[in-house]
N, C-alpha and C positions, 0 to 999 in steps of 0.2 A: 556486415555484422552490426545489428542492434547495440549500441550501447547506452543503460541506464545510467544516471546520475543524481541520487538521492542529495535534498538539504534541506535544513529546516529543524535539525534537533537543537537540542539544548539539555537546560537545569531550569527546571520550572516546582514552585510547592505543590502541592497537591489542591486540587481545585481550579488549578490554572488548563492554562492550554495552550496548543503547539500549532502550527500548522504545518505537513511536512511538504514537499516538492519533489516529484522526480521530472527530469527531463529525459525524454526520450531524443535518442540521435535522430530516428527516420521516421517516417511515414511504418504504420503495421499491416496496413491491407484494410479489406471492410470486413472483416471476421478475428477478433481477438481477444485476448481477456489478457487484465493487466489486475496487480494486486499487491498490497503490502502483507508483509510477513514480518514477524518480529521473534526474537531469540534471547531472551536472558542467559544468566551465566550459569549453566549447569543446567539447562532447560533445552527441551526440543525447541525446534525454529515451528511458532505455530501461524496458521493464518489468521491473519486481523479482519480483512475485508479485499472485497474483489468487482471487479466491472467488467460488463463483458458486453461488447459488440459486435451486433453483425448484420450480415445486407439487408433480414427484411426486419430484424427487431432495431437500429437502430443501434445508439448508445443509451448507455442508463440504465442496466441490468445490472443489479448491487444485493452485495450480500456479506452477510456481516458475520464475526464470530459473537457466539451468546456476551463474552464480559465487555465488548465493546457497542454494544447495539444500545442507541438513544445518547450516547456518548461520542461516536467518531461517525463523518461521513466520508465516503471517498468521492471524489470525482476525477472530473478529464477535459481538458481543454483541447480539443483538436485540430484547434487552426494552429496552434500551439506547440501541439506534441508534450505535453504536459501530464501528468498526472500528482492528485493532492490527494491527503489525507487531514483533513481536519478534526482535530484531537481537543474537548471538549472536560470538565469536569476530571483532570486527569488523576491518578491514584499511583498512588508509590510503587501497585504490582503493575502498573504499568509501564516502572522502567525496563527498558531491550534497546538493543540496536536493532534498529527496524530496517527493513528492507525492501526494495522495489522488485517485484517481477513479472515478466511478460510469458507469453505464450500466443504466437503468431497462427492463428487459419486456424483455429478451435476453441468452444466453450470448456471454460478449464476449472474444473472444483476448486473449492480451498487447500489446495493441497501440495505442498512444495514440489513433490513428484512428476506436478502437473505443469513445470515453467520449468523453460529453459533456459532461459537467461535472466539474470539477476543483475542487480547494483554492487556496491562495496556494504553499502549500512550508512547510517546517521544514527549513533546515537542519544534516549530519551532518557533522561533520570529526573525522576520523580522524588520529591523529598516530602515527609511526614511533616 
């Protein structure tokens, strides 16, 4: 069983930045797509951004939600098992507990429906 483990939130003003972490338990295979998700309070858990690897494309296939794009990158360290979100110009609607998640042997939309396993959350508060 995969287990993720998100860190890296805080209390940052607005205009700062974050950098989050998750750690992956195992190796995913050469086909996967991994991705943060974030959830405010009284809001659906929506997708932030996502990467997606596989046997003949490699890694580095990144995609982003519209209010995070030129703002947040994600990446992935693979020797590692690592995955990052770099949080960039941050803004108060960008406080959520953000989240990590995977999806093992497929390319996997923005879409929480689309990952099976998840982290606990790190949460980001944004202050004005």
């Amino acid at each position: 069983q995969v287990q993720l483990v998100e860190s890296g939130g805080g209390s940052v003003q607005a205009g700062g930045s974050l950098r989050l972490s998750c750690a992956v338990s195992r190796y995913l295979g050469q086909t996967y797509s991994m991705a943060w998700f974030r959830q405010a309070p009284g809001k659906e858990r929506e997708g932030v951004a996502n990467i997606y690897t596989g046997i003949y494309t490699g890694g580095g296939n990144t995609a982003y939600a519209d209010s995070v794009k030129g703002r947040f990158t994600i990446s992935q360290d693979t020797a590692t098992n690592m995955l990052y979100l770099q949080m960039n110009s941050l803004k108060p609607e960008d406080t959520a507990m953000y989240y990590c998640a995977a999806a093992g042997g497929r390319r996997s939309a923005l879409s929480p429906v689309e990952y099976d396993i998840w982290g606990r959350g790190t949460q980001v508060t944004v202050s004005s």
